[in-house]
Phi, psi and omega in degrees: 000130154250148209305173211279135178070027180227050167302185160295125168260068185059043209065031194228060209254195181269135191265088188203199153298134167294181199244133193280135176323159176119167182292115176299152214286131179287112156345133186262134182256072187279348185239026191264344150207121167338102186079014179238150166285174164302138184238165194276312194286031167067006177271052129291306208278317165315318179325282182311343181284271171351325218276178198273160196208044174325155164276128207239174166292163165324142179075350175304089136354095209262334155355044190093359161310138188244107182281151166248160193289176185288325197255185183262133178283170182260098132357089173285130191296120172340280152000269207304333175296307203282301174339286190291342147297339194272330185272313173288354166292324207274341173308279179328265210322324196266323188298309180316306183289330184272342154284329204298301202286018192066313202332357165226038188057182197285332185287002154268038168251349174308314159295324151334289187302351175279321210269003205236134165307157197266002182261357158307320170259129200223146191050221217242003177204139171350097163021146165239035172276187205271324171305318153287325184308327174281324161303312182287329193271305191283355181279280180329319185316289202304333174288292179301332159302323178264009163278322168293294170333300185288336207256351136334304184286304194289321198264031178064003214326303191324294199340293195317312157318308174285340170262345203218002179248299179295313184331308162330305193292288177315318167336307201239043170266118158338155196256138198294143189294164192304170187255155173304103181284038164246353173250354170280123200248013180246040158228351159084028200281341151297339184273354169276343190273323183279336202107005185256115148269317182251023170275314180310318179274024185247327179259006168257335176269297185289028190247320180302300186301357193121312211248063172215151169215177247280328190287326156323312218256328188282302166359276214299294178290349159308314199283266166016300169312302189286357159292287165334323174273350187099003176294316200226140200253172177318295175342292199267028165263320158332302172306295204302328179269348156293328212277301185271353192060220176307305196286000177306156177078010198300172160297135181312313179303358182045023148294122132217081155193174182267168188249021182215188175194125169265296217262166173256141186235121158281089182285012165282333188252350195095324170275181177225146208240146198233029150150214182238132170287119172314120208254091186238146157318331184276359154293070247308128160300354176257006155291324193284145154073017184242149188295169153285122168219108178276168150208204199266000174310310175237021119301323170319351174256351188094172195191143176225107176232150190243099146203194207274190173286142194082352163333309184120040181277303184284328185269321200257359180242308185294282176327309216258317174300300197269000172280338178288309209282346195274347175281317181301296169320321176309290181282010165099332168324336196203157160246126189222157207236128173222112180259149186168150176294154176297153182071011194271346166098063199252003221086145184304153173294358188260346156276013161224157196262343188252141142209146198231108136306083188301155157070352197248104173317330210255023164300140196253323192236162191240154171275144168257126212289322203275329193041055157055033176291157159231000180288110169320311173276338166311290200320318178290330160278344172292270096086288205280312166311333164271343171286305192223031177295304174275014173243150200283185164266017139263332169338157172279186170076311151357283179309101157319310047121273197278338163278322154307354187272282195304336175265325181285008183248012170247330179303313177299292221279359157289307193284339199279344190260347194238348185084340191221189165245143195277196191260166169307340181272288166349306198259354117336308158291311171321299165286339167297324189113002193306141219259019162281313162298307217283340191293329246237280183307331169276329174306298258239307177280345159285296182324308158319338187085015195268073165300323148301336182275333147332295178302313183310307209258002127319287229281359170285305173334305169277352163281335163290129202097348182285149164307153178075001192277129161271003178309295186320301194314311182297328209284301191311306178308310189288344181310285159005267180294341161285075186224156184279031183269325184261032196302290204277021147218154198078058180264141193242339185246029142104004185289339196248183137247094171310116179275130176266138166278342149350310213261013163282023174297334176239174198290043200237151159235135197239170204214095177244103207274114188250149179320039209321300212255127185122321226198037173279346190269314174314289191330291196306314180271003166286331198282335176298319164308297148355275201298319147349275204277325129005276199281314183312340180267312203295313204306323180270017196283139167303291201266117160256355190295343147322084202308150196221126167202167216245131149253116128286104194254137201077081199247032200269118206072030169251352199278133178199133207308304181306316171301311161313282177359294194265335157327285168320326176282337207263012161291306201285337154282021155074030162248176173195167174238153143263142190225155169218158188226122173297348212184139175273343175283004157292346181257140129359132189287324186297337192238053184265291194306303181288006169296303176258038124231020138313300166271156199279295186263136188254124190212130160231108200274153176260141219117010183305140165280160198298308154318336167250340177300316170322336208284300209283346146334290176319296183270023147259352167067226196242179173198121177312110145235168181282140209210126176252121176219116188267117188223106165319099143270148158285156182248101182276131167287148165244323196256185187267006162283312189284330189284002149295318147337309194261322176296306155332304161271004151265325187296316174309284191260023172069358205218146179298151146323107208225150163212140198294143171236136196222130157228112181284102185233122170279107177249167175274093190250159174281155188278332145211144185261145179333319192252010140323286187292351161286292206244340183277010186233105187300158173320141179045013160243186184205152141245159218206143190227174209200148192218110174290172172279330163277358136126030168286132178252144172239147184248156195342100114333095149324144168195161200245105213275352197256334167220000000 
């Protein structure tokens, strides 16, 4: 069976050896609890099931979290805690010794004597048999307990306890008892609640022996889900999990696992932690000092970071996000797109099932220029968006509009007479005008009878050579991809293996490594086409429960009024892009604000210019806070005691006499300022602000990418 959103994905297998048939090789559990090895009897990997995951704010490393409160407590100084415990202990002991010893008289025995009968006392001191001697020995006790009781509550004792004592204790606290199988969630109790009891006990048996790990457990409740929903019916998820166990359900590619790990990933919650947030004042206090964990909750809103080159855009950010969506994908959760120049450190090759090596003769698979379309006009509007997508309107060529108009009168009446759409050397003579294709094709549509495709490649026609024709601009763009470097791509005529963006319905990963050096105006308008044809597929998906998401590393000329456009759209389609930018001046200036406010999580890395700190200054706005101002007066004596007094005390402390003025005001300050994020943001950190897909928000974070 395969698990829900884990079809064939249409020929879009791994471009690597196939794998020789027979049951697959039990998986290496490099994630199944953080920082433990692996053990053969599987008590790692329950650990790591078990451990606790609360629900947290955005961005909350939810893994073993411990919440803290919202506001910050007040904080005794180490010292000054221990002194005043220690002074209120030796305070008790002397009030205590000076009653024993009378030194402060009979009277605190006066309540005794109230609450006892007199024949209980003879003279002057207490019965001496043993009941009494026990009224007397527990009454002093109780006298003494409540002299520890007041002087504990002043010298703070609990404190004392709770910061430097009880720690100890937790520390060497016994390991918690098994859990309950309706609450062991390594028991399986939904599927125990439905009637699969012996599915449940066949994955409650390989999870105890070793041989399930964390991307298993997640698969297997992906599949569980699609049961659940009506897709897939019980039986044969039953079966498929009697028949394989932990291996049930497989991925098309029968990986399951990646064959490496940079990051730590929880895949029960989804995330991936991608450092620690800094226990810096400017940080919300139930922030600090707790790890960052993204997941597809708030990609889904999308990402953006920003900083110079060496920051850490690609290894702390770029890597750990698409090795997390690619865990996801393993397990039917997700489809993922990873773009990037070659060599760029994007991940291994065995860790994706697709990867297309633009310019690169030994590539097993090729792009389709087309995104897999058979609509003349979608193809022409994706098509005009990678071409002339970055140019403003006064350019010629500029009006998305009309270039897309220009490509769709050439588009139609090519597929209708060839079936297809052409290659790049094709449509390039086309739009130059040459008059041997276009002369081919009015032929070829007359004889058909295609009157309207006619009527199209007249108004092409008369449109060449007129001023304002944008044909030269498209021709010129399309030059670019007509280099013999890309001889052997964007093939049209069934020769290649084309990757289609069609195919995010599945659970795939892909890798499309573009021509950086050499081929920079090319990249840019492949990664602009990318990104095209991205939102336009996600938008059409049967199935969304799937996540869909764009890694762009470099996003520098993609930003474009239609990409915000579709930016924007891909929340409500279960998608998202991550993007990253050396500079905010790689965007357009008009379409800097709406970019980032398009996008949900925000990051500014640190090296930021003062000028890009402004953008993000801007779009994180203000915050009411308290703001203290402090004022010295000097003190004049009037009589001749005190100006003796005051002399005295300048000859001493050197300084006049002064009294303090402390004034508390609520101003409107930026939640971090330009030139904050310039010069205030340490080597390998970032701050970074975050948007759920349910619209929960985190405010501006420091975080520390490295730990």
């Amino acid at each position: 069976m395969d698990s829900d959103g884990m079809q064939d994905a249409r020929g879009t297998h791994a471009d690597r050896v196939p794998r020789p048939a027979g049951p697959p090789q039990v998986p290496p559990r490099p994630a199944q609890a953080p920082g433990t090895p692996p053990m053969p009897d599987g008590s790692a990997f329950l650990a790591w099931l078990r451990a606790p995951r609360p629900e947290a704010a955005p961005g909350v490393w939810r893994f073993g979290h411990r919440p803290r409160p919202d506001e910050e407590p007040e904080v005794v100084p180490t010292r000054q805690l221990l002194s005043g415990a220690l002074i209120a202990f030796l305070v008790g002991w002397l009030i205590w010794s000076l009653l024993q010893n009378g030194y402060l008289g009979d009277w605190w025995w006066v309540p005794l004597f109230l609450l006892t009968p007199d024949s209980w006392r003879g003279g002057n001191s207490a019965i001496g048999d043993v009941g009494n001697l026990f009224v007397y020995r527990s009454y002093q006790l109780l006298v003494a307990l409540g002299i520890m009781v007041a002087v504990g509550r002043l010298g703070r004792w609990s404190e004392v306890w709770r910061r430097f004592v009880a720690p100890l204790f937790r520390r060497r606290e016994p390991q918690q008892a098994a859990l309950e199988p309706q609450a062991d969630p390594a028991e399986w109790p939904g599927l125990r609640d439905a009637g699969a009891t012996d599915a449940a006990e066949r994955l409650a048996a390989e999870a105890r022996s070793g041989l399930m790990c964390d991307v298993d457990h997640a698969r297997i409740t992906r599949a569980w889900q699609g049961v659940r929903s009506g897709r897939h019916s019980l039986a044969t998820f039953t079966g498929a999990v009697l028949k394989d166990g932990a291996a049930a359900c497989l991925h098309p590619s029968g990986a399951r696992d990646l064959p490496g790990r940079l990051a730590q990933h929880d895949l029960v919650t989804g995330q991936v932690r991608l450092g620690t947030t800094a226990d810096d004042p400017r940080n919300p206090y139930s922030y600090r000092g707790t790890g960052l964990g993204v997941g597809p909750e708030l990609l889904c809103t999308s990402l953006l970071a920003v900083g110079p080159a060496g920051s850490g855009k690609t290894s702390g950010v770029v890597w750990p996000l698409a090795e997390s969506l690619c865990l996801h994908a393993l397990a039917g959760r997700a489809a993922v797109v990873v773009v990037g120049a070659a060599g760029a450190g994007l991940g291994p090759v065995d860790a994706y099932d697709v990867v297309v090596r633009v310019g690169n003769p030994e590539s097993v698979y090729d792009l389709d220029l087309y995104g897999g379309t058979t609509d003349p006009d979608e193809a022409a509007a994706v098509l005009a968006e990678a071409l002339v997508g970055d140019l403003t309107d006064p350019h010629p060529g500029g009006d998305h509009r009309r270039s897309t108009t220009v490509l769709a009168q050439l588009l139609g009446p090519y597929r209708a007479v060839h079936g297809r759409f052409p290659s790049v050397p094709e449509l390039r003579q086309l739009l130059d005008g040459a008059p041997g294709p276009l002369g081919a094709l009015r032929k070829a549509l007359t004889e058909a009878g295609q009157e309207s495709l006619l009527r199209e490649l007249d108004a092409r026609e008369r449109q060449l050579g007129q001023p304002g024709d944008v044909g030269g601009v498209l021709a010129d763009r399309v030059a670019l991809l007509d280099r013999p470097a890309f001889a052997g791509f964007f093939d049209t005529s069934g020769q290649s293996r084309p990757f289609s963006l069609r195919a995010l319905d599945h659970p795939v990963r892909v890798r499309i490594d573009l021509p950086a050096r050499g081929h920079a105006d090319a990249s840019r308008i492949l990664a602009r086409l990318v990104l095209a044809q991205f939102t336009a597929s996600v938008a059409v998906r049967e199935d969304r429960s799937l996540f869909a998401c764009l890694v762009l590393d470099d996003a520098t000329g993609v930003v474009t009024p239609e990409a915000v456009r579709g930016v924007q759209r891909l929340r409500s389609a279960n998608a998202g892009v991550v993007m990253t930018l050396r500079t905010l001046d790689d965007v357009p200036r008009p379409l800097r604000s709406p970019l980032l406010g398009a996008i949900g999580c925000r990051m500014a890395l640190s090296g930021l210019t003062p000028w890009d700190g402004q953008d993000f200054a801007e779009v994180w706005g203000k915050e009411w806070t308290e703001a203290t101002d402090v004022t010295d007066r000097q003190i004049i004596a009037e009589t001749p005691l005190g100006k003796t007094a005051h002399a005295l005390r300048r000859v001493i402390t050197g300084r006049a006499p002064t009294a303090r003025a402390v004034t508390v005001r609520q101003v409107e300050r930026e939640r971090w300022s330009a030139s904050d994020l310039a010069h205030a943001v340490p080597p390998g950190h970032a701050v970074l602000s975050l948007t759920s897909v349910r619209g929960e928000h985190a405010p501006p974070l420091l975080v520390d990418l490295r730990g």
